[in-house]
C-alpha positions in Angstrom: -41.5 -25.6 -24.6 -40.3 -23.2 -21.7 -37.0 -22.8 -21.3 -35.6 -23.2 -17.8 -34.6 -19.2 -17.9 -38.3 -18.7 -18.5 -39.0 -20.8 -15.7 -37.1 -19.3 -13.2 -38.0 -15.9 -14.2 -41.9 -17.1 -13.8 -41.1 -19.0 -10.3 -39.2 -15.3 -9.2 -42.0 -12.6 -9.8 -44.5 -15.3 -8.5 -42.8 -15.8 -5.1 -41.3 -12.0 -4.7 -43.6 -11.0 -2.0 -42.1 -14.3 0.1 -38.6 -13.1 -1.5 -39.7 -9.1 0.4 -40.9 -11.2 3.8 -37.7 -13.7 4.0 -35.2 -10.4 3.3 -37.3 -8.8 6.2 -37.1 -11.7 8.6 -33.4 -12.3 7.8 -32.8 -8.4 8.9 -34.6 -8.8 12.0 -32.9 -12.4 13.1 -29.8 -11.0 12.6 -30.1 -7.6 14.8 -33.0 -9.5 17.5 -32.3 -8.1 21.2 -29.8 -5.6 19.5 -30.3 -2.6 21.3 -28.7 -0.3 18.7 -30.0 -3.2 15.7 -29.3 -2.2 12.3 -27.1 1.0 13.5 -24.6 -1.8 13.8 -24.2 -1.8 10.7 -22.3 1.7 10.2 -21.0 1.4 13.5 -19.3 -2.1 12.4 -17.2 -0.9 9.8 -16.2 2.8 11.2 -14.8 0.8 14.5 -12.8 -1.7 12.3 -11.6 0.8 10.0 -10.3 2.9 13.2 -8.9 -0.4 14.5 -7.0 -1.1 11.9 -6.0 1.8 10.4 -4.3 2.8 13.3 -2.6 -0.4 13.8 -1.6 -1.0 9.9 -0.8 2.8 9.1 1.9 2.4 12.0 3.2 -1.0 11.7 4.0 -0.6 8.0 4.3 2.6 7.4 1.8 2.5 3.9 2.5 5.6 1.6 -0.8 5.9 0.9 -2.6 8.9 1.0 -5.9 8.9 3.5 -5.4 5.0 4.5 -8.6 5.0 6.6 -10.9 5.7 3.8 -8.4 3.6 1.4 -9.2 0.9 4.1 -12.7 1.1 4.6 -13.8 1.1 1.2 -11.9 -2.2 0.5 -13.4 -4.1 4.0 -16.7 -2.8 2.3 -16.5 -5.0 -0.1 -15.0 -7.7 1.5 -17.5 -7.7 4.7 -20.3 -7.9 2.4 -19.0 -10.8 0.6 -17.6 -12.7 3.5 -21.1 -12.2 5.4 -23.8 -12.8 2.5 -21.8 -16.0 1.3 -21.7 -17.5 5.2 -25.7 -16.2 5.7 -26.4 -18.3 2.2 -24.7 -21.3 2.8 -26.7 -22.3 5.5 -30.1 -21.1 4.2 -31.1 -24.6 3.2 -30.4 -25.9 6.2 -32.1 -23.3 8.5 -35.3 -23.2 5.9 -35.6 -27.2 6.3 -38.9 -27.5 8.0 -40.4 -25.2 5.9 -38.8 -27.1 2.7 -40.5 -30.2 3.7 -44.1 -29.1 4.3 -44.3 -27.1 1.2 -43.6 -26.6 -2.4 -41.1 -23.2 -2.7 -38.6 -22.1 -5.6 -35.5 -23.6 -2.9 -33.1 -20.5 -4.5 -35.5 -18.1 -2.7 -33.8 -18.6 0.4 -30.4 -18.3 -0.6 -31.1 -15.2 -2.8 -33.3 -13.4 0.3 -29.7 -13.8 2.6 -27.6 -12.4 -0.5 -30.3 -9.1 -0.6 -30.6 -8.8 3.5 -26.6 -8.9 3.6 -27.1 -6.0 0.4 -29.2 -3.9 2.4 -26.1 -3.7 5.0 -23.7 -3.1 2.6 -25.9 0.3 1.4 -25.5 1.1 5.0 -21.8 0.0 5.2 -21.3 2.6 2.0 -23.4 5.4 3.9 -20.5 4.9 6.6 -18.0 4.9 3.5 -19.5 8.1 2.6 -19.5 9.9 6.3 -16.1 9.1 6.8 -15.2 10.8 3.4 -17.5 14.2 4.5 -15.5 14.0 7.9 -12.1 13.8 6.7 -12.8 16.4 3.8 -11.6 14.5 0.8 -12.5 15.2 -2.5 -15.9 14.4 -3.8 -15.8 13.1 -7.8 -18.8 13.3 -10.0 -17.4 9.2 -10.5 -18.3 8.5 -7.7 -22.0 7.6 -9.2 -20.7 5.0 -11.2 -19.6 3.2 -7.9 -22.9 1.2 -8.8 -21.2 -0.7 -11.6 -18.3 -2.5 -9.4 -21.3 -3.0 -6.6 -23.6 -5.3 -9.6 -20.7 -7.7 -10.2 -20.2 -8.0 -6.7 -23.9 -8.6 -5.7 -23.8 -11.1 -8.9 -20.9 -12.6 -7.7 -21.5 -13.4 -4.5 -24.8 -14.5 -5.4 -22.8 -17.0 -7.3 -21.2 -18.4 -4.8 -23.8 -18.5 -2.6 -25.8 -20.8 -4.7 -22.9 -22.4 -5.0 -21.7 -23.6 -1.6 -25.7 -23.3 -0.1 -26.3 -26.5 -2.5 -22.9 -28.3 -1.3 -23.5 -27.1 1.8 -26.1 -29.8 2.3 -24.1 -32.9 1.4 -21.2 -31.7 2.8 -21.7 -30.0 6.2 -18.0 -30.1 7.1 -17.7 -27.0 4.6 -19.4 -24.7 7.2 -16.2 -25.2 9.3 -13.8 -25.1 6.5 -15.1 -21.7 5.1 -14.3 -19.4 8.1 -10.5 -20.5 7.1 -11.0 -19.7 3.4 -12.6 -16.4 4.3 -9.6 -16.0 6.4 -7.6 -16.6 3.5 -9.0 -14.6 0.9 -9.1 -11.4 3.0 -5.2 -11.4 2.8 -5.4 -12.4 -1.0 -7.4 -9.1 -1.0 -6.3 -6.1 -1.2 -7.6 -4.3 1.5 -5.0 -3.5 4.0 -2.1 -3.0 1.5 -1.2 -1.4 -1.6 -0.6 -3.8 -5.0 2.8 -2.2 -4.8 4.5 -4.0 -2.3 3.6 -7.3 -3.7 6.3 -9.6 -4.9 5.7 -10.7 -8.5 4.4 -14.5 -7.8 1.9 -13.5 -4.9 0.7 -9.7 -6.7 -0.5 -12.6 -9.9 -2.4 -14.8 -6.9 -4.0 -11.7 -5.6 -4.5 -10.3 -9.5 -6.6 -14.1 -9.6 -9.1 -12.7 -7.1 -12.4 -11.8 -8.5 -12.8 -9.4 -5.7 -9.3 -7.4 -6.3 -10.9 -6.2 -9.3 -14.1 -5.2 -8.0 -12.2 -3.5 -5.1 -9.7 -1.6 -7.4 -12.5 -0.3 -9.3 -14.1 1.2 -6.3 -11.4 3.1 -5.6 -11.2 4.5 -8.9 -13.9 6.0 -8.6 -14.6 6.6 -5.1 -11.6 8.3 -4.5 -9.5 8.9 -7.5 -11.5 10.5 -10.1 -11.0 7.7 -13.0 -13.8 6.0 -14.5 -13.7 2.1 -14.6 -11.3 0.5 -17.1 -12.6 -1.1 -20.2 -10.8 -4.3 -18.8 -11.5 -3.8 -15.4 -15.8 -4.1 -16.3 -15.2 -6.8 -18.6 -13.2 -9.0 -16.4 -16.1 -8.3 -13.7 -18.7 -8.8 -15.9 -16.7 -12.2 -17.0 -16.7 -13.1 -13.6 -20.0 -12.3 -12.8 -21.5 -14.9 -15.6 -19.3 -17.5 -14.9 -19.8 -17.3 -11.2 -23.6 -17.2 -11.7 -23.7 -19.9 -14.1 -21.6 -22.1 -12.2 -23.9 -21.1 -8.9 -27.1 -21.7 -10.7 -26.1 -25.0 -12.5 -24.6 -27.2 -9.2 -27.7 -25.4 -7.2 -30.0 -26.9 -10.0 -28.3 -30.2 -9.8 -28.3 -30.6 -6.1 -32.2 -29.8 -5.5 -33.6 -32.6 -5.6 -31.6 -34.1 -3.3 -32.0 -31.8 -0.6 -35.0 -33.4 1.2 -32.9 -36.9 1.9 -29.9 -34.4 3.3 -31.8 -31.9 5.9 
C-alpha cells in the first residue's frame, strides 16, 4: 500500500510544471503595473534598512558595530517570513474557482507563494550582500554556509503556511488578526536590537522564537566569521519538522472541506 509520503511525493513531480507556472504568475501579480517590478525587491529592504538605521542607531544609541548591515540582515529574514506566510494564507481562497472546476494537489498553491516570496528573498540577500561590498566589511569564507539557516527558514515558513492557508478557510477573521501577530513577532525578533539589553523574562520570550535562532545564525556567519552552533542547527532543524508536520497534518485534515468554505 502507498504511503501518504509516497503519495505526495508522486502528486509533486507530477504537477511541478503547474508548481513553475503558479510561482511565475505569483511574481508577476505581485509587481503588475510596477514600473521598476521586481527591482523592488532590493530597493525595499535598502530604503527600510536606511530608515531605520538612522532612526534606531540615534534613538538608542546600540553599541553595535555596522548597525545597518546588523539590521538588514535580521529584516531579511523577517520580511520573507512575514510576506510568504500572508501570500499563503490566502492561496486557497484566491485559487477557488480554479479548485472547483478541477482536480489539483490543493498544497500546490500554498507551496508556489512560499517559493515566489523565496525568489525575493535571494534578491533581498543580493541587497544584503551590496550593502556589505559598499560599507567595506569583512567578507568570511562562512558566509557560504548562510544556506543552512535560509533551509529551516524556507521549511519553516512553509510550515506555517500550510498551516494558517487551511484555517484560513474556516476562519476568515484570521486574515485581520495576523497583521497584529506579524506586528508582534517583529518586536519578539531580534532585528532592531541586541539580545543584550533584554531583561531576563522577555530575552526567554524572544529565545522562544523560532526565527531568533535562524536570525542569530545568519549573523554568525554573515558577519562574524563563526560557523553555526551544533545547538543552534539542531533547534532549527527541530523546528523545522515540527512546523512542517504540524503544517502538513491540519492542511491534510482541512482539505476536504475546502469546497463547502470558498
Amino acid at each position: 500500500m502507498k504511503t501518504k509520503i509516497s503519495i505526495f511525493i508522486q502528486n509533486f513531480l507530477r504537477y511541478r510544471h503547474l508548481l513553475v507556472e503558479l510561482v511565475g504568475r505569483d511574481i508577476k501579480i505581485k509587481y503588475r503595473r510596477s514600473t521598476l517590478g521586481v527591482f523592488w525587491t532590493l530597493l525595499n529592504p535598502l530604503l527600510m534598512m536606511a530608515v531605520l538605521s538612522v532612526v534606531f542607531s540615534n534613538l538608542f544609541k546600540f553599541d553595535i558595530e555596522n548597525f545597518p548591515l546588523y539590521l538588514l540582515s535580521g529584516q531579511v529574514v523577517f520580511t520573507f517570513f512575514s510576506d510568504a506566510t500572508t501570500s499563503a494564507m490566502s492561496a486557497i481562497l484566491d485559487n477557488a474557482s480554479l479548485i472547483k472546476k478541477i482536480y489539483l494537489p490543493k498544497y500546490i498553491f500554498v507551496i508556489s507563494r512560499v517559493l515566489s516570496s523565496t525568489i525575493n528573498l535571494f534578491a533581498s540577500f543580493t541587497a544584503l550582500l551590496l550593502v556589505m561590498v559598499i560599507t567595506r566589511a569583512e567578507l568570511h569564507y562562512t558566509m557560504i554556509l548562510v544556506f543552512i539557516p535560509f533551509i529551516f527558514l524556507v521549511a519553516i515558513t512553509m510550515g506555517v503556511g500550510l498551516f494558517i492557508g487551511a484555517i484560513t478557510v474556516r476562519f476568515r477573521d484570521i486574515m485581520h488578526f495576523y497583521s497584529i501577530f506579524t506586528t508582534v513577532l517583529m518586536y519578539l525578533t531580534p532585528i532592531i536590537y541586541p539580545m543584550s539589553i533584554l531583561p531576563g523574562w522577555i530575552k526567554y520570550v524572544v529565545l522562544i522564537n523560532p526565527l531568533t535562532n535562524i536570525v542569530t545564525m545568519v549573523r554568525d556567519v554573515m558577519f562574524y566569521n563563526s560557523l553555526p552552533s551544533l545547538l543552534g542547527i539542531l533547534i532549527g532543524f527541530v523546528e523545522s519538522v515540527i512546523a512542517m508536520a504540524l503544517g502538513l497534518w491540519v492542511f491534510y485534515k482541512n482539505q476536504d472541506t475546502f469546497i463547502l468554505n470558498i
